[in-house]
N, CA, C and O of each residue as an XYZ file, in Angstrom:
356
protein
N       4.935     39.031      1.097
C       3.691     38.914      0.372
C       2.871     40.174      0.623
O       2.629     40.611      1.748
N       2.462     40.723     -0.523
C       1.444     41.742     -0.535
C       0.039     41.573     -1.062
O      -0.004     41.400     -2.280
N      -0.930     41.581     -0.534
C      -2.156     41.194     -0.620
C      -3.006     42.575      0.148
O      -3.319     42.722      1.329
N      -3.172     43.274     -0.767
C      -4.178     44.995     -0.696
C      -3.391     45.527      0.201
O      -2.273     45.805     -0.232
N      -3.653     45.846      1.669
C      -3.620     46.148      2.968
C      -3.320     45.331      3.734
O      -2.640     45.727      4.682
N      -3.684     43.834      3.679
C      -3.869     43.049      4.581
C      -2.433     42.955      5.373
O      -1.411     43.469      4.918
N      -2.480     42.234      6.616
C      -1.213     42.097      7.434
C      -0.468     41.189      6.784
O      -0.848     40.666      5.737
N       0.817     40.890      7.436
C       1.289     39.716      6.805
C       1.212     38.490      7.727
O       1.286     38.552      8.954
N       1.102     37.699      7.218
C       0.925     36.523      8.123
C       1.842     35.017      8.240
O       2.480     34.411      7.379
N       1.625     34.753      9.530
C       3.004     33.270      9.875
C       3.085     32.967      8.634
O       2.648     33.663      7.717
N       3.626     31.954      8.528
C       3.542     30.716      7.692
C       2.568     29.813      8.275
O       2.087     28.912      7.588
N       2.154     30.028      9.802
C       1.367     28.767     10.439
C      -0.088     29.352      9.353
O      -0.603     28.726      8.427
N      -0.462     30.751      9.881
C      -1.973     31.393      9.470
C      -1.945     31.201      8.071
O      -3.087     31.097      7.623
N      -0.961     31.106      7.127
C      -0.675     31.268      5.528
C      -0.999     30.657      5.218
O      -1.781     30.799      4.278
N      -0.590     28.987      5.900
C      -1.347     27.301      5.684
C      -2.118     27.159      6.042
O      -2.774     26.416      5.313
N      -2.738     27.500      7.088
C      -4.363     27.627      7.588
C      -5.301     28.587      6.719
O      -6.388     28.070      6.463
N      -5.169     29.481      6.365
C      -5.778     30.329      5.177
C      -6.208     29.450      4.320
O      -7.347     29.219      3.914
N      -4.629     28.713      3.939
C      -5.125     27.974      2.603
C      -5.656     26.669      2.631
O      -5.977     26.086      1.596
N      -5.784     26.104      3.914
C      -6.451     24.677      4.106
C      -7.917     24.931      4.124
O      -8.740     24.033      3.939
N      -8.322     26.565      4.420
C      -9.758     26.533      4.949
C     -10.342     26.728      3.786
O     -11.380     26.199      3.387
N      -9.242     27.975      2.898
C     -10.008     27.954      1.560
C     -10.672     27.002      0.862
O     -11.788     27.064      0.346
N      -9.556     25.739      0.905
C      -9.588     24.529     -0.290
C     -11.085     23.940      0.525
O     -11.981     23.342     -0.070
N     -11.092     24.294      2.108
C     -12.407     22.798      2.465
C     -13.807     23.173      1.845
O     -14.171     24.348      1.821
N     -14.422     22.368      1.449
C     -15.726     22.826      1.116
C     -16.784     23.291      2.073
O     -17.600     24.175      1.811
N     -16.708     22.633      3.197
C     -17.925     23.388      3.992
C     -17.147     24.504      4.967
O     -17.872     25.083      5.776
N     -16.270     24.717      4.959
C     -15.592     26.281      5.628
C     -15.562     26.958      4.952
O     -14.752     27.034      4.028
N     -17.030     28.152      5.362
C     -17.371     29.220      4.272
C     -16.895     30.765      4.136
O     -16.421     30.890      5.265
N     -16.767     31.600      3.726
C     -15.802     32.357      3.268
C     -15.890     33.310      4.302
O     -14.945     34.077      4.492
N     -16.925     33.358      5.006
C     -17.696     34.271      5.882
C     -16.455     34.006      7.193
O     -15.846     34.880      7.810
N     -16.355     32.613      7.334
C     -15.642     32.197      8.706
C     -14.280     32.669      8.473
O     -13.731     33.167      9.456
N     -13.398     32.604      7.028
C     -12.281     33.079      6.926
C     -12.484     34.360      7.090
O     -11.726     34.876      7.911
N     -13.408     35.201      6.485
C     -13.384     36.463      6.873
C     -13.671     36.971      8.792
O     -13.220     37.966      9.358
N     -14.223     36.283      9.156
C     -14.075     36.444     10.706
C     -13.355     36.464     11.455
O     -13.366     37.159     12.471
N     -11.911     35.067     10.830
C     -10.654     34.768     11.583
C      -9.831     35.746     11.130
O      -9.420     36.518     11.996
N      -9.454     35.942      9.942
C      -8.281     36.163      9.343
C      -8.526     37.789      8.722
O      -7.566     38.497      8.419
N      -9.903     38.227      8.596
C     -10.104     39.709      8.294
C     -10.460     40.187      6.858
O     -10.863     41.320      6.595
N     -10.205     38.899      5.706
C     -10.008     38.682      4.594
C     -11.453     38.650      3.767
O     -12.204     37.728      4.087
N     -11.872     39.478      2.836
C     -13.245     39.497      2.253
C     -12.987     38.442      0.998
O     -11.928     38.493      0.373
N     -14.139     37.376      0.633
C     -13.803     37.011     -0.231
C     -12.520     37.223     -1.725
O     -11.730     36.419     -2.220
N     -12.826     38.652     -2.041
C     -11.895     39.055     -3.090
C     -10.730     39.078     -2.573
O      -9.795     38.587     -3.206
N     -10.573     39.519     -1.604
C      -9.072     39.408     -0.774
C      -8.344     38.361     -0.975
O      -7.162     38.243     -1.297
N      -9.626     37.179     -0.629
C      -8.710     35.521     -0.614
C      -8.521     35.243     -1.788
O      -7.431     34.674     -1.853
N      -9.049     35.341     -2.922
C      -8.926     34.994     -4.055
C      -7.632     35.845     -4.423
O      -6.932     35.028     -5.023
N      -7.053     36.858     -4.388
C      -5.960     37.846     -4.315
C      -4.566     36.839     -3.474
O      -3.472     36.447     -3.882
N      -5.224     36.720     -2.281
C      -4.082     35.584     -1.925
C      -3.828     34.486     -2.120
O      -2.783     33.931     -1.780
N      -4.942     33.889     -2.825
C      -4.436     32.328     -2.981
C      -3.904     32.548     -4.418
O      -3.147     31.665     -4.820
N      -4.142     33.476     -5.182
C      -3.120     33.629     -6.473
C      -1.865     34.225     -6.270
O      -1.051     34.296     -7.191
N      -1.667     34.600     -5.298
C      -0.518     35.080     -4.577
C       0.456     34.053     -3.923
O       1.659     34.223     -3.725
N      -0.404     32.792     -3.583
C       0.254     32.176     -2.676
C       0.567     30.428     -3.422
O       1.547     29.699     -3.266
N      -0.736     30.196     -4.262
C      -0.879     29.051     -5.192
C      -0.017     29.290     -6.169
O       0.307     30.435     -6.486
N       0.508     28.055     -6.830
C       0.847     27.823     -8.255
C      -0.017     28.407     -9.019
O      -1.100     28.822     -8.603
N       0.366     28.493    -10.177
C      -1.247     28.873    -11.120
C      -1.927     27.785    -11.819
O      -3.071     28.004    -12.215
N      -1.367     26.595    -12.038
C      -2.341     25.648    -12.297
C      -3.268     25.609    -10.536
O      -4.450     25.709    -10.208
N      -2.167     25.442     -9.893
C      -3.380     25.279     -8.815
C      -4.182     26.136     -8.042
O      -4.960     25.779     -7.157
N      -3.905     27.536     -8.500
C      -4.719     28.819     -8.138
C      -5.856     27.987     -9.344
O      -6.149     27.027     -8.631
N      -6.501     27.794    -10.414
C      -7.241     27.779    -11.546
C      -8.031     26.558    -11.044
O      -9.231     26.487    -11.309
N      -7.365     25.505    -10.268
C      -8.064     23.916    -10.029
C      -9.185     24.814     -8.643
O     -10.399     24.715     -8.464
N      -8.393     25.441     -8.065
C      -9.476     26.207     -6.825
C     -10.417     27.121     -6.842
O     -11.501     27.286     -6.281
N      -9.484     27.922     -7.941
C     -10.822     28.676     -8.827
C     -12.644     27.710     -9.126
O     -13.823     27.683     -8.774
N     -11.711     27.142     -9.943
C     -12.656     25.982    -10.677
C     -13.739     25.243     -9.853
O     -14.855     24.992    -10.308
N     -13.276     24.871     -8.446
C     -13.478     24.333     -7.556
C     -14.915     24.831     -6.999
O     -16.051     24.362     -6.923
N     -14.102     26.308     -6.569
C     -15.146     27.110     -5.564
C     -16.155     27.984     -6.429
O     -17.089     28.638     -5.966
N     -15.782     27.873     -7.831
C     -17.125     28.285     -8.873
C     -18.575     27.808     -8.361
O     -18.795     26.615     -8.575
N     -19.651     28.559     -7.691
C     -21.096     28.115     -7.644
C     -20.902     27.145     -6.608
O     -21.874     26.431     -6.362
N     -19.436     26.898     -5.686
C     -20.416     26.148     -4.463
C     -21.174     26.558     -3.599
O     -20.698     27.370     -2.805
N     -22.217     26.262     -3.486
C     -22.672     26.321     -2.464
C     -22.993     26.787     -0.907
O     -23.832     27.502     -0.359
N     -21.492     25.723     -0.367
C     -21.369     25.521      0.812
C     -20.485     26.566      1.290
O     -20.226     26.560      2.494
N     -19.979     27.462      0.553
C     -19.092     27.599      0.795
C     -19.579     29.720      1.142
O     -18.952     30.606      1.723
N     -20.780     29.710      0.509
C     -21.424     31.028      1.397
C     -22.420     30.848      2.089
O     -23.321     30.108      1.694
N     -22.484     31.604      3.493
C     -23.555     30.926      4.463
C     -25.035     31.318      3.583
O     -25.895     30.532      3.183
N     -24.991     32.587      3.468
C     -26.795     32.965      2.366
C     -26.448     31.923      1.464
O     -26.576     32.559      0.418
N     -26.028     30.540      1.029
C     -26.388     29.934     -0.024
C     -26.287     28.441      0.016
O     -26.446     27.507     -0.770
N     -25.882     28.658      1.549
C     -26.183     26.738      2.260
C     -27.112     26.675      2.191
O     -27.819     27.668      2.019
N     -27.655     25.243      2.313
C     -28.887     24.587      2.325
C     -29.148     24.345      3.705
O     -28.205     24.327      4.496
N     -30.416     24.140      4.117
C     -30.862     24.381      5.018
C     -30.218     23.110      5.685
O     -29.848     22.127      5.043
N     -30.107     23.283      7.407
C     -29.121     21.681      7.625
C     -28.288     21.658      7.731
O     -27.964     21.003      8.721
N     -26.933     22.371      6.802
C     -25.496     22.295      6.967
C     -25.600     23.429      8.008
O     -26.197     24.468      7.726
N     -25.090     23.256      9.071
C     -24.655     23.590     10.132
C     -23.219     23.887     10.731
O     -22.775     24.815     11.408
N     -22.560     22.491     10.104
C     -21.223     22.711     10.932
C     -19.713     23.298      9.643
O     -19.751     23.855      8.546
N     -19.170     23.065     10.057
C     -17.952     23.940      8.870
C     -17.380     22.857      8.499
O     -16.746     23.283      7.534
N     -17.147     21.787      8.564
C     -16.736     20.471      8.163
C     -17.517     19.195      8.454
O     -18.263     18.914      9.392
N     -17.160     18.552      7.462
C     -17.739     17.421      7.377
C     -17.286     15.939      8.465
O     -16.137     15.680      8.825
N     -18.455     15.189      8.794
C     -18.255     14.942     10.420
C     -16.662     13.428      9.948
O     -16.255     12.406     10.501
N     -16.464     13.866      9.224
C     -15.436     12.158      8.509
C     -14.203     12.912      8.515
O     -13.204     12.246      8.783
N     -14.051     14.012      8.309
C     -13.090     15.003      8.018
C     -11.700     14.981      8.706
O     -10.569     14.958      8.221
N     -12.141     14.998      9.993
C     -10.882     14.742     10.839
C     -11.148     13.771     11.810
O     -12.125     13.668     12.552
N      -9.815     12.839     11.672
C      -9.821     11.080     12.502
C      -9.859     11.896     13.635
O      -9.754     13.078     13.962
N     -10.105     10.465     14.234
C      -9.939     10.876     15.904
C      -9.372      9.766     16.298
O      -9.808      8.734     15.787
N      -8.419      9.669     17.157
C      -8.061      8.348     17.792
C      -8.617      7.856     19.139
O      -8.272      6.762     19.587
């Protein structure tokens, strides 16, 4: 996979890339912190890495959210996921 410059990455980081993309309150800022990746980058890889119906459903998705740039959270959201998100036993 070629994506600009960027490194190449596991398959573990490849699925983690793309789980953080899809969540709504893990904002693009945090992928860019972990993984090095500027918004346009990710959008470069998840069409790289998605189907294209389902590169277009994520597109679609992350159009005007929100949550998903820190300058455009609402005041309050704090954490990167939502507190239901992951069970706990």
């Amino acid at each position: 996979m070629k994506v600009d410059n960027l490194k190449s990455y596991s398959p573990a980081e490849v699925s983690r890339i793309i789980e953080m993309a899809w969540e709504d309150r893990t904002p693009f800022e945090a992928i860019e912190h972990l993984f090095g990746m500027t918004p346009n980058q990710l959008t470069r890889f998840m069409r790289a890495e998605l189907k294209n119906a389902s590169f277009r459903v994520w597109r679609k998705r992350m159009a005007g959210r929100k949550t998903k740039h820190l300058g455009m959270r609402p005041e309050g959201i704090l954490r990167g996921y939502c507190k239901t998100q992951y069970k706990h036993r």
